[in-house]
ChimeraX commands (.cxc) that place a marker at each C-alpha (Angstrom):
marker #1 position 120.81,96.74,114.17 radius 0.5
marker #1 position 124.48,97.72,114.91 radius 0.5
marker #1 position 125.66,100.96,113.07 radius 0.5
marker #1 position 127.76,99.30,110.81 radius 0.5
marker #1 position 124.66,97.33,109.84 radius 0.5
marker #1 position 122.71,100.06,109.83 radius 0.5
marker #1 position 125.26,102.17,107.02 radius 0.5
marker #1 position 125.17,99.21,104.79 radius 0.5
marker #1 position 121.61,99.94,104.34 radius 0.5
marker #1 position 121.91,103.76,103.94 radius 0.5
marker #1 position 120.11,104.55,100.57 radius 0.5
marker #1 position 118.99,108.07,99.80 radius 0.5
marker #1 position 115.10,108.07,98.46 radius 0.5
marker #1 position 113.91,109.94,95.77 radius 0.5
marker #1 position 112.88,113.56,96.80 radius 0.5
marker #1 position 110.19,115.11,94.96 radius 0.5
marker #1 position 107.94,118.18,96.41 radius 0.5
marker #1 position 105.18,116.13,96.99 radius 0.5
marker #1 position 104.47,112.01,96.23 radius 0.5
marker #1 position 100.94,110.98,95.34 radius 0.5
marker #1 position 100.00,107.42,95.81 radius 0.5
marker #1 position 100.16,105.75,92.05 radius 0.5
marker #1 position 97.21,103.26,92.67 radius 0.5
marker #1 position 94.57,102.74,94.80 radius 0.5
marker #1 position 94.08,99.10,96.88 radius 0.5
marker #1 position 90.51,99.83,95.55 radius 0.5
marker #1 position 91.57,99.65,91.61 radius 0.5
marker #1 position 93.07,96.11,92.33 radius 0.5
marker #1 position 89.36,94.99,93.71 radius 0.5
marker #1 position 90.93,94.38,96.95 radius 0.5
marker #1 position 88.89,95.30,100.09 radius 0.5
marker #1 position 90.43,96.88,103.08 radius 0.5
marker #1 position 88.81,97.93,106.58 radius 0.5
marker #1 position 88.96,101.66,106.66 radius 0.5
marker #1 position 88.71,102.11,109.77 radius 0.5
marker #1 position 92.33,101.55,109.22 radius 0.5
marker #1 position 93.01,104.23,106.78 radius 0.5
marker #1 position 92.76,107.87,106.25 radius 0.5
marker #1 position 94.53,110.39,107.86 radius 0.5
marker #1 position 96.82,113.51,107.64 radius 0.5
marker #1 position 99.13,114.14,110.07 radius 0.5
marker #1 position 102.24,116.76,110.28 radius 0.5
marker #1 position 105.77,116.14,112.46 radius 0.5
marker #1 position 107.55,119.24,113.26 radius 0.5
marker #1 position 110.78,120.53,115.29 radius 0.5
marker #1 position 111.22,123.69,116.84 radius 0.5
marker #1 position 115.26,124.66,116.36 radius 0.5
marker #1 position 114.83,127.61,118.81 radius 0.5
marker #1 position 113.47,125.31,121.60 radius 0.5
marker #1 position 114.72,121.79,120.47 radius 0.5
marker #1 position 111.32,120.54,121.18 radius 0.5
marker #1 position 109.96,117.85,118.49 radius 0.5
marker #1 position 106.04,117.38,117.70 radius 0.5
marker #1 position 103.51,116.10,115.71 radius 0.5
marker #1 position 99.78,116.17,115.32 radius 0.5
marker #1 position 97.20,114.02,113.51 radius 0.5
marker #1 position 93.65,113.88,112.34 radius 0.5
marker #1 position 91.55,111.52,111.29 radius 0.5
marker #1 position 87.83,109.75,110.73 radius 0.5
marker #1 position 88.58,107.39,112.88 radius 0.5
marker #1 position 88.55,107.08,116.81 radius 0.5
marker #1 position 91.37,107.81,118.97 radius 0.5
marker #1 position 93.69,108.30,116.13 radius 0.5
marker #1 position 96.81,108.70,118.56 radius 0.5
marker #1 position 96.36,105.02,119.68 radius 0.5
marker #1 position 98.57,103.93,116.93 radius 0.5
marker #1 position 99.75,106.96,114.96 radius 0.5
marker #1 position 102.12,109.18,116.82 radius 0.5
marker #1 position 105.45,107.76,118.25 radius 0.5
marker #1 position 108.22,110.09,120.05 radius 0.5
marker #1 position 111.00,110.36,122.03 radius 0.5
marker #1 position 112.87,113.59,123.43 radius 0.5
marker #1 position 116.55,113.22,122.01 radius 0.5
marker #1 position 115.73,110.42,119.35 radius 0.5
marker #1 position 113.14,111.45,116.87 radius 0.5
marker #1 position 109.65,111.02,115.83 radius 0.5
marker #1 position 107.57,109.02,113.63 radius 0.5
marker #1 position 103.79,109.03,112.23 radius 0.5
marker #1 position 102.96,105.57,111.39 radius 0.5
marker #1 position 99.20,105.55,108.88 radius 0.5
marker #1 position 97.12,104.33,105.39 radius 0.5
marker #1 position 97.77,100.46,105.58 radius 0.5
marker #1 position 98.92,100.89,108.95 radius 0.5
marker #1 position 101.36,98.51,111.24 radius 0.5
marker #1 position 102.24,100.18,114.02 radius 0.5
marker #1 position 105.14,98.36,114.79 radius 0.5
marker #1 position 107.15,101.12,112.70 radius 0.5
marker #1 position 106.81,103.68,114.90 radius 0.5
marker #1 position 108.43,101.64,117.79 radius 0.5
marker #1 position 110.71,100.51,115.40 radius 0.5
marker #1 position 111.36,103.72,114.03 radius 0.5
marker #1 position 112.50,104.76,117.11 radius 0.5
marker #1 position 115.16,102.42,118.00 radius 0.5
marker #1 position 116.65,102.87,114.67 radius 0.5
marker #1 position 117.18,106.65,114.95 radius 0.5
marker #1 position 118.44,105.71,118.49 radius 0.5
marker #1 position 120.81,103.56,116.80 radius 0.5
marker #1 position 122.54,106.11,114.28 radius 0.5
marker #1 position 120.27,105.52,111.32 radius 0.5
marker #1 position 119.56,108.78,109.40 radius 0.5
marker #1 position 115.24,109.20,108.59 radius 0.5
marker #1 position 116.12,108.07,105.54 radius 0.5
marker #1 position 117.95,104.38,106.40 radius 0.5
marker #1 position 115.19,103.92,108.71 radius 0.5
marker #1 position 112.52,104.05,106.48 radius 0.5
marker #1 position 114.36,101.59,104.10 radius 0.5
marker #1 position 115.41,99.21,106.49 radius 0.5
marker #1 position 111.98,98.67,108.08 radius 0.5
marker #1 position 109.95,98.66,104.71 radius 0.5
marker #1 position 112.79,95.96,103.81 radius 0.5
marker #1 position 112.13,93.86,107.06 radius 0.5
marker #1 position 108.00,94.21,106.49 radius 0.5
marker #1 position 107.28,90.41,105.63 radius 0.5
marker #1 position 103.92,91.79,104.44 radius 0.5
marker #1 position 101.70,89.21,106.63 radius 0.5
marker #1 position 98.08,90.68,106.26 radius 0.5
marker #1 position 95.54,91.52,108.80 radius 0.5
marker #1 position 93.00,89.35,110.32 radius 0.5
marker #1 position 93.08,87.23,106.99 radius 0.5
marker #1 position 92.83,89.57,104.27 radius 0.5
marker #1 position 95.26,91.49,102.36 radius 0.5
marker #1 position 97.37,94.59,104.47 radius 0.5
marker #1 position 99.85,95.01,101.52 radius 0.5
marker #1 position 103.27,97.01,102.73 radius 0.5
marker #1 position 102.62,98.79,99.68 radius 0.5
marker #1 position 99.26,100.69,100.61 radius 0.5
marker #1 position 101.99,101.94,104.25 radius 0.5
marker #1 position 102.48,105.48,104.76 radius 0.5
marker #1 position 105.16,106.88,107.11 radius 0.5
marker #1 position 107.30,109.19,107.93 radius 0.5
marker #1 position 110.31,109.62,110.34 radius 0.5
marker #1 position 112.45,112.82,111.93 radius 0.5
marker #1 position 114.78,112.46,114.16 radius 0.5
marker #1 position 115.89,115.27,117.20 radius 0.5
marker #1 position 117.42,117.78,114.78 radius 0.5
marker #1 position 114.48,118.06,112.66 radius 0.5
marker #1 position 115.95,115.83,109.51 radius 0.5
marker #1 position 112.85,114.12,108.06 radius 0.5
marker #1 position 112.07,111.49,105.58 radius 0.5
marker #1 position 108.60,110.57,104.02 radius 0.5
marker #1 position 107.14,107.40,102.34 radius 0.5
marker #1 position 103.72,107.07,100.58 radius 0.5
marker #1 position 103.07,103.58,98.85 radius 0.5
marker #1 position 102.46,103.61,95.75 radius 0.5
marker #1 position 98.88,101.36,96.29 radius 0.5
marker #1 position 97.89,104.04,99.56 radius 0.5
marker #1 position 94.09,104.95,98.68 radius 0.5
marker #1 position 93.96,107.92,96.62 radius 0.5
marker #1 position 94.17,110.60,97.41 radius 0.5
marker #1 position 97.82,110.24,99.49 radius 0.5
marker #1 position 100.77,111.63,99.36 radius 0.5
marker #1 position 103.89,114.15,101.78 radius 0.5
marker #1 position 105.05,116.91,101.50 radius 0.5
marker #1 position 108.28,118.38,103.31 radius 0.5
marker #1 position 108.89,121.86,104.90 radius 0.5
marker #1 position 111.25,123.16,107.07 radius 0.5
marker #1 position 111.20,121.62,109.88 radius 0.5
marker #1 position 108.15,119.90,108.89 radius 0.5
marker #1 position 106.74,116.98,106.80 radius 0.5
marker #1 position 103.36,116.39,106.41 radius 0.5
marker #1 position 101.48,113.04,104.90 radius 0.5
marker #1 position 97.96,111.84,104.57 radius 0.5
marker #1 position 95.65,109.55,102.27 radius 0.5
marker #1 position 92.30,109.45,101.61 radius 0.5
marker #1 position 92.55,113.40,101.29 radius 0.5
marker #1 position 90.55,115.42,99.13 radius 0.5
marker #1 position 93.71,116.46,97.19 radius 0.5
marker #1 position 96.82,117.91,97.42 radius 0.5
marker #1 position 96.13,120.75,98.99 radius 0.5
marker #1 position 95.42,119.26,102.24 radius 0.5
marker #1 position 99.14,118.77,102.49 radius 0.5
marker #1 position 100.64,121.95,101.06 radius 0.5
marker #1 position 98.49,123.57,103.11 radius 0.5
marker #1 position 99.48,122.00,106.45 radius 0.5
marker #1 position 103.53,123.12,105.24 radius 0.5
marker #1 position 102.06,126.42,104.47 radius 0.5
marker #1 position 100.48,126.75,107.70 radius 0.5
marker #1 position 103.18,125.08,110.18 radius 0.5
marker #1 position 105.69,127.46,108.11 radius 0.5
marker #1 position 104.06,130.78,108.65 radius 0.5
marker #1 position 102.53,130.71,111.99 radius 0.5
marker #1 position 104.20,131.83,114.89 radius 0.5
marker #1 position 104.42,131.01,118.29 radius 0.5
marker #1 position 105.09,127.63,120.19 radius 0.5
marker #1 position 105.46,124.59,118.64 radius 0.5
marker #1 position 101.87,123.21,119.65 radius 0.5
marker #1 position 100.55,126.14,118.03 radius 0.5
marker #1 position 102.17,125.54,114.63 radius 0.5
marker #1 position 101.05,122.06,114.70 radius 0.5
marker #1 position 97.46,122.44,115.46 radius 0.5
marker #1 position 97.60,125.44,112.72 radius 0.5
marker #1 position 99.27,123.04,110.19 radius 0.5
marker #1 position 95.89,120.29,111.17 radius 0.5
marker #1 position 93.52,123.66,110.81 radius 0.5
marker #1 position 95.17,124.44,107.15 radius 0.5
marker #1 position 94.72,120.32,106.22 radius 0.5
marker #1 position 91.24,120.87,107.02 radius 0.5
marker #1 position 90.85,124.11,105.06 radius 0.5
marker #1 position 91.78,122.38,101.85 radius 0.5
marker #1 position 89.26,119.07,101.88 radius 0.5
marker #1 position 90.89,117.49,104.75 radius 0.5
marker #1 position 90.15,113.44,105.22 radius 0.5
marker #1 position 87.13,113.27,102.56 radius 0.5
marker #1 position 85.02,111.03,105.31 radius 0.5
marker #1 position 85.06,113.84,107.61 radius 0.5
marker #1 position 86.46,114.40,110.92 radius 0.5
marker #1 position 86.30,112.39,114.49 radius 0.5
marker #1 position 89.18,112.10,116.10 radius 0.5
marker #1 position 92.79,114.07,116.71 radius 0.5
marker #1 position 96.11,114.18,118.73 radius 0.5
marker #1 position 99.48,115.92,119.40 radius 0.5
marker #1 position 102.20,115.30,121.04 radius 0.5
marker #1 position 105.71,117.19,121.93 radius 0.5
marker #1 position 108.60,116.35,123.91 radius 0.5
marker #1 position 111.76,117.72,124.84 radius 0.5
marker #1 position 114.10,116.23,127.50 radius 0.5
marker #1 position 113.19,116.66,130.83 radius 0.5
marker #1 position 110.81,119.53,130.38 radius 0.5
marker #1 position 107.67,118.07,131.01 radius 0.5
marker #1 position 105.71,118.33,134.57 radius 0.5
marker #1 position 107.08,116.53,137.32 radius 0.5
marker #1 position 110.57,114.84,137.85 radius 0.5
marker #1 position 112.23,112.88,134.68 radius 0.5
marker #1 position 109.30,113.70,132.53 radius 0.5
marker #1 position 110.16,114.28,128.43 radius 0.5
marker #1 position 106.65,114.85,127.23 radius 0.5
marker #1 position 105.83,118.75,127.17 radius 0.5
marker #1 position 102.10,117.81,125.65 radius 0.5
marker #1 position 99.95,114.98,124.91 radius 0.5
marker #1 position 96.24,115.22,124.02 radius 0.5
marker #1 position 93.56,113.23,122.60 radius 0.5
marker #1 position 90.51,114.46,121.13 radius 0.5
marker #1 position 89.05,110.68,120.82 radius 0.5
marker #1 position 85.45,111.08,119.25 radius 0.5
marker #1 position 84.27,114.95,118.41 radius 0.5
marker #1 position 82.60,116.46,115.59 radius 0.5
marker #1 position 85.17,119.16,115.31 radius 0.5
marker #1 position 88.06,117.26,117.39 radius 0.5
marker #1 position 90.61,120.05,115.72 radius 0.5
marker #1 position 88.62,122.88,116.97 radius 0.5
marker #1 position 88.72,121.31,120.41 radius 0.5
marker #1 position 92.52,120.47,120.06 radius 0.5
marker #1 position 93.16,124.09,119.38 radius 0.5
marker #1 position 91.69,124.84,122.41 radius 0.5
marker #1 position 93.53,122.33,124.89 radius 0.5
marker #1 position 96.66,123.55,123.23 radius 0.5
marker #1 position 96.15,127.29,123.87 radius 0.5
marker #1 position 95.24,126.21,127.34 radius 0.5
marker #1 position 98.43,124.51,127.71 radius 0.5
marker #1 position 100.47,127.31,126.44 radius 0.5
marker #1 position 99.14,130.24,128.77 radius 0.5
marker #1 position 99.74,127.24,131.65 radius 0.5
marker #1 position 103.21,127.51,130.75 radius 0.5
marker #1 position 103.68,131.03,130.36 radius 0.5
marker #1 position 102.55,131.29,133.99 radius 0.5
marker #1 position 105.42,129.85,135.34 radius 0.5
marker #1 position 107.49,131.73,137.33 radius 0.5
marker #1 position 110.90,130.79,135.74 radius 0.5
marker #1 position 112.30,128.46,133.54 radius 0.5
marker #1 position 113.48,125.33,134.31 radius 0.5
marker #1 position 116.80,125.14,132.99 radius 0.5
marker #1 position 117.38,124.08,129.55 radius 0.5
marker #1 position 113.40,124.10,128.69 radius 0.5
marker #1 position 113.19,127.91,128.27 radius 0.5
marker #1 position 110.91,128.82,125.51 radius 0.5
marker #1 position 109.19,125.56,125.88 radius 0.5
marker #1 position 105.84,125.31,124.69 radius 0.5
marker #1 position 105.71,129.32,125.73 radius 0.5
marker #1 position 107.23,129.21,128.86 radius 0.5
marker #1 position 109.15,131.60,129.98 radius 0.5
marker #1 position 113.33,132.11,128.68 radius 0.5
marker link #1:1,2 radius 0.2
marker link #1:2,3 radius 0.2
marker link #1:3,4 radius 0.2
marker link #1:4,5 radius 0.2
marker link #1:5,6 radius 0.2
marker link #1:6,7 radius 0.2
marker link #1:7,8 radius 0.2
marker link #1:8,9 radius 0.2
marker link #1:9,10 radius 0.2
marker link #1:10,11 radius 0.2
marker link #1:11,12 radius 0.2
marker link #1:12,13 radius 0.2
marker link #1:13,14 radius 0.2
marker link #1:14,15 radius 0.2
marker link #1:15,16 radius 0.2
marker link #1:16,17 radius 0.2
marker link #1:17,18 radius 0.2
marker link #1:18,19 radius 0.2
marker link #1:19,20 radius 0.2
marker link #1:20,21 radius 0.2
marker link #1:21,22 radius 0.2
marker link #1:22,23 radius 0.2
marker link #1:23,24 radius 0.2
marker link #1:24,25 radius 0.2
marker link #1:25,26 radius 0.2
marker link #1:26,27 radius 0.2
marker link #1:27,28 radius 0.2
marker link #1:28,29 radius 0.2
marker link #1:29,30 radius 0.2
marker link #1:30,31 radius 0.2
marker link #1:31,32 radius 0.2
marker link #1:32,33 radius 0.2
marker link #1:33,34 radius 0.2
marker link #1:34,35 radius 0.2
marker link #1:35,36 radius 0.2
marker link #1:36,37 radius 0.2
marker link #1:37,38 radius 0.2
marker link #1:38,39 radius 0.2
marker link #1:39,40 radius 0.2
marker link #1:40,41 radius 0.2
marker link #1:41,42 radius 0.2
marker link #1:42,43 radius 0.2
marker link #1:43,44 radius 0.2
marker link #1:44,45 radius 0.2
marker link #1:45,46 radius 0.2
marker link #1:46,47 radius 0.2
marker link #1:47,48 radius 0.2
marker link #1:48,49 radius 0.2
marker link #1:49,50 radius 0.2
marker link #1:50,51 radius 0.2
marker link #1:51,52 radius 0.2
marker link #1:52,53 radius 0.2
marker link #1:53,54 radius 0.2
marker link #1:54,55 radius 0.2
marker link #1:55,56 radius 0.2
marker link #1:56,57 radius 0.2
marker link #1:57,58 radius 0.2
marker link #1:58,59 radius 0.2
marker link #1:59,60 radius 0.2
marker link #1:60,61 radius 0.2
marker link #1:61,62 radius 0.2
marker link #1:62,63 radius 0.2
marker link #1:63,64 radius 0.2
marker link #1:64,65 radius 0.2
marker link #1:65,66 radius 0.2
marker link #1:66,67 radius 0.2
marker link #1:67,68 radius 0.2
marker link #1:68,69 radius 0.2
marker link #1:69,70 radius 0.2
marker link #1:70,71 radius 0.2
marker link #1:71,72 radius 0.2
marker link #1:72,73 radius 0.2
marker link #1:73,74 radius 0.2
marker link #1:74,75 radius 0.2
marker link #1:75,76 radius 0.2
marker link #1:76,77 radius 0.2
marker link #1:77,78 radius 0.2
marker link #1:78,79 radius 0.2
marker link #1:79,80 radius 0.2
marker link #1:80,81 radius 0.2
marker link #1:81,82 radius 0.2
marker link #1:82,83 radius 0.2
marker link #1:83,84 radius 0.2
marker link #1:84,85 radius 0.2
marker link #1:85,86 radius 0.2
marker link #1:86,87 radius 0.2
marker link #1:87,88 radius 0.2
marker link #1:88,89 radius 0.2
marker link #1:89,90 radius 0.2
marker link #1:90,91 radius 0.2
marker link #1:91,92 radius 0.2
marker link #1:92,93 radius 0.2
marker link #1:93,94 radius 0.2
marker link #1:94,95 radius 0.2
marker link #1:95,96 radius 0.2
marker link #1:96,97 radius 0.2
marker link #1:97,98 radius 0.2
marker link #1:98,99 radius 0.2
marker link #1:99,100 radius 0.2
marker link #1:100,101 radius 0.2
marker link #1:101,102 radius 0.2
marker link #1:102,103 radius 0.2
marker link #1:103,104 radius 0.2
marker link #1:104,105 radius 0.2
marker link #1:105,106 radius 0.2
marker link #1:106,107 radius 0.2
marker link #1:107,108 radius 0.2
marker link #1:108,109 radius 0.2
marker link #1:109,110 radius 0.2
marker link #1:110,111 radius 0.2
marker link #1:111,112 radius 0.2
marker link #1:112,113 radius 0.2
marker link #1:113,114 radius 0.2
marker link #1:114,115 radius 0.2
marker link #1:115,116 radius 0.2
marker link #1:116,117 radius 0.2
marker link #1:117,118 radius 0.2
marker link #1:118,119 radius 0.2
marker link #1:119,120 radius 0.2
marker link #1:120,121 radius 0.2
marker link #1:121,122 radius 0.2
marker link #1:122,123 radius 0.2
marker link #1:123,124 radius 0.2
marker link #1:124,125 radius 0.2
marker link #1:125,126 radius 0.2
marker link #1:126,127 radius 0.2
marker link #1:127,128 radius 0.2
marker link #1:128,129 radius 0.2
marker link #1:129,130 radius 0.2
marker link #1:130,131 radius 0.2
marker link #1:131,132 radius 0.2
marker link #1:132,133 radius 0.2
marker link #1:133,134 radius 0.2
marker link #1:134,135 radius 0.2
marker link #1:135,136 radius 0.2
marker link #1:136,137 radius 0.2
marker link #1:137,138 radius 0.2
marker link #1:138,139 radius 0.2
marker link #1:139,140 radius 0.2
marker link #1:140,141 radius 0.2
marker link #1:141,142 radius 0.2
marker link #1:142,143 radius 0.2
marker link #1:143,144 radius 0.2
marker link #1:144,145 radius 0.2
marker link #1:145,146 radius 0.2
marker link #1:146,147 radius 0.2
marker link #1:147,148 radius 0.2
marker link #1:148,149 radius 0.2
marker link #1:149,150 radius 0.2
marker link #1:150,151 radius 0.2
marker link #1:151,152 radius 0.2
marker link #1:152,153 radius 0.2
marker link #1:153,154 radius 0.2
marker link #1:154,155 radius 0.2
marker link #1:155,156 radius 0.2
marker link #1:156,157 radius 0.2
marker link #1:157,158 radius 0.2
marker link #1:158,159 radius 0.2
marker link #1:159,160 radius 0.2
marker link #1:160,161 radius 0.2
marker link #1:161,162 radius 0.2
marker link #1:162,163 radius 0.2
marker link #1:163,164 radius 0.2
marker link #1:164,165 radius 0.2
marker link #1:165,166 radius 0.2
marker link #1:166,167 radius 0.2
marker link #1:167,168 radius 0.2
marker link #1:168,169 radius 0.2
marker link #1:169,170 radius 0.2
marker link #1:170,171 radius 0.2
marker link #1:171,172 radius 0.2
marker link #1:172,173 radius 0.2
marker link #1:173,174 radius 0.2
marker link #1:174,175 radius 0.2
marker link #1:175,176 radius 0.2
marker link #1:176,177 radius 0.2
marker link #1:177,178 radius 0.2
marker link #1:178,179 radius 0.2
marker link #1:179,180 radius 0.2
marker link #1:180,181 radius 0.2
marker link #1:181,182 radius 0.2
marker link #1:182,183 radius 0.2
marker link #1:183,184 radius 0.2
marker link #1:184,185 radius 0.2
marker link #1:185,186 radius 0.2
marker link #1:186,187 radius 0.2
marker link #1:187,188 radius 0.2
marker link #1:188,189 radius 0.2
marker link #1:189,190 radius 0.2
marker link #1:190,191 radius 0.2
marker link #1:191,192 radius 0.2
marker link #1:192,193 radius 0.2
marker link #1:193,194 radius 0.2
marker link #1:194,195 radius 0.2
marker link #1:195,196 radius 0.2
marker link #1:196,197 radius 0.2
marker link #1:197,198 radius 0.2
marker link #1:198,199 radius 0.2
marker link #1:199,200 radius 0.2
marker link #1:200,201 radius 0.2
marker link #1:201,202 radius 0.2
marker link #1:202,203 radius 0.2
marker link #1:203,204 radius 0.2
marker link #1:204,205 radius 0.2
marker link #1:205,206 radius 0.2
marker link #1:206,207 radius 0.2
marker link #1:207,208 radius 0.2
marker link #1:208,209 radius 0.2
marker link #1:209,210 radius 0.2
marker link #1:210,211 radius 0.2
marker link #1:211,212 radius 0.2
marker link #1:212,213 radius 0.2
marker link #1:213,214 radius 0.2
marker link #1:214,215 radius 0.2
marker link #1:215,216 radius 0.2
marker link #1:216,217 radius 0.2
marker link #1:217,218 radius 0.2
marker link #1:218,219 radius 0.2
marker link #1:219,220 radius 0.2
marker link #1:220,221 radius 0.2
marker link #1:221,222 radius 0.2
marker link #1:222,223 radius 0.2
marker link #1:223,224 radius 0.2
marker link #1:224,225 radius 0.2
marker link #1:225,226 radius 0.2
marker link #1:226,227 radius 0.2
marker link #1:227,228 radius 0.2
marker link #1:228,229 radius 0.2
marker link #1:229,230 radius 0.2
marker link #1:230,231 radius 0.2
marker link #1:231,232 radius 0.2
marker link #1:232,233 radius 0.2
marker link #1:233,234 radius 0.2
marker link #1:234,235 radius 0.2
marker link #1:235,236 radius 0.2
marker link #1:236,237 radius 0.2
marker link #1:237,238 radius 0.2
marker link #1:238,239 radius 0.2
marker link #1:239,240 radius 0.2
marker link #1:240,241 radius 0.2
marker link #1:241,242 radius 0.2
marker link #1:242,243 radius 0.2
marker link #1:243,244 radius 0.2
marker link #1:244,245 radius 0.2
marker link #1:245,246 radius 0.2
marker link #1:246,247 radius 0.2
marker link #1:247,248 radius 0.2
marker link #1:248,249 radius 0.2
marker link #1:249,250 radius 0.2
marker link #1:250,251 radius 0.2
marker link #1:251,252 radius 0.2
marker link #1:252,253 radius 0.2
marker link #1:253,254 radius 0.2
marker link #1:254,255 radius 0.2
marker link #1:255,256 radius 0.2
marker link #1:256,257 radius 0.2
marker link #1:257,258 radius 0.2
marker link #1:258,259 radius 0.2
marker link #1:259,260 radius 0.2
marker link #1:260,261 radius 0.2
marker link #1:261,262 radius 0.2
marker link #1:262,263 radius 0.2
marker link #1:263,264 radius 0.2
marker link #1:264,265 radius 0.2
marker link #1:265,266 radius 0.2
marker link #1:266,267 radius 0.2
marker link #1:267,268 radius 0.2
marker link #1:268,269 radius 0.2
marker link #1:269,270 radius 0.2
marker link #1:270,271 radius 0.2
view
């Protein structure tokens, strides 16, 4: 999609503090696998550092598999509920493209042809996403048939979404959280999953979380953009044990000698 394209399908959505999901797939009798459902997740940007992150937990394994999509100097996406995880790729190469959060989300729910899964019904309506590209500008979309309870929530410099929650708290909690902590941006996310948890969290429990955070060249190693990735695939209390790869990371980085140049700051390294 050229940028000319991609203006002619510039829409602004409807803000609102937070969107709940209007109808469940359940209340229409139709069954879906949900082992494909149910998550909260948070995407965040750090103006001080210019890194971009996000963080996810669900009751399902190895959440990240599909979830979490970034890239240093384009944006970031969380792709969940009736999931196809083509949008985060997608996602990506519009915001590469020009497209504000907002565009993209419109033009890829408008390309969906809604095909199903497997043989049974996947409906584009039951999708939840949400998109922000490099300067932290964020857009959010719950369906209106997500399973209850599902909704977002924006911040600054945050947005967080989920479904099968225990309620809205879960959400305004992970804003609250990401909003008030301080620190590195790893920190703030894994905070933000702690404060989902705190208020009811996914209401099948816990397995499975991830995070990710990239900035431009200030990862390990030559040409690398990703700062941080983990996976916590299959734990009782995978946040717990996220909290405590990320804390790891951070006092890594704050070891180094110097900076390298343009990553000071990142993920508490030194400025």
């Amino acid at each position: 999609m050229d940028r000319k394209t991609g203006a002619l399908a510039l829409i602004l959505l409807c803000a609102a503090p937070v969107t709940p999901a209007l109808r469940s797939v359940e209340a229409r009798g139709e069954q879906i696998d949900a082992a494909g459902t149910g998550t909260f997740s948070i995407l965040g940007y750090d103006p001080d550092t210019g890194e971009l992150g996000a963080a996810v937990q669900s009751r399902v394994y190895s959440v990240g598999n599909g979830v979490l999509w970034a890239e240093a100097e384009t944006g970031i996406a969380a792709t969940q509920a009736i999931v196809d995880v083509s949008y985060g790729p997608k996602a990506l190469a519009l915001l590469r493209s020009g497209l504000t959060p907002d565009a993209t989300i419109k033009a890829i729910l408008d390309s969906d042809p809604d095909p199903g899964y497997n043989g049974q019904p996947w409906p584009k309506a039951g999708r939840q996403f949400a998109v922000m590209d490099a300067k932290g500008r964020y857009a959010a979309y719950t369906g209106p048939e997500a399973t209850a309870w599902a909704g977002n929530k924006g911040g600054k410099y945050c947005t967080a979404q989920g479904n099968i929650l225990a309620g809205e708290a879960v959400v305004a909690n992970m804003v609250r959280n990401f909003e008030q902590t301080r620190g590195p941006l790893s920190v703030r996310l894994v905070a933000a999953l702690e404060g989902g948890q705190a208020g009811g969290g996914d209401t099948r429990g816990q397995q499975s979380a991830a995070l990710i955070v990239v900035k431009k060249n200030c990862g390990v190693w030559l040409h690398n953009d990703t700062v941080l990735r983990l996976q916590v695939d299959d734990n009782p209390e995978p946040i717990k044990e996220l909290r405590r790869l990320v804390e790891k990371s951070v006092e890594s980085s704050g070891g180094a000698r110097r900076a390298v140049p343009g990553c000071e700051g990142v993920n508490g390294g030194p400025r």
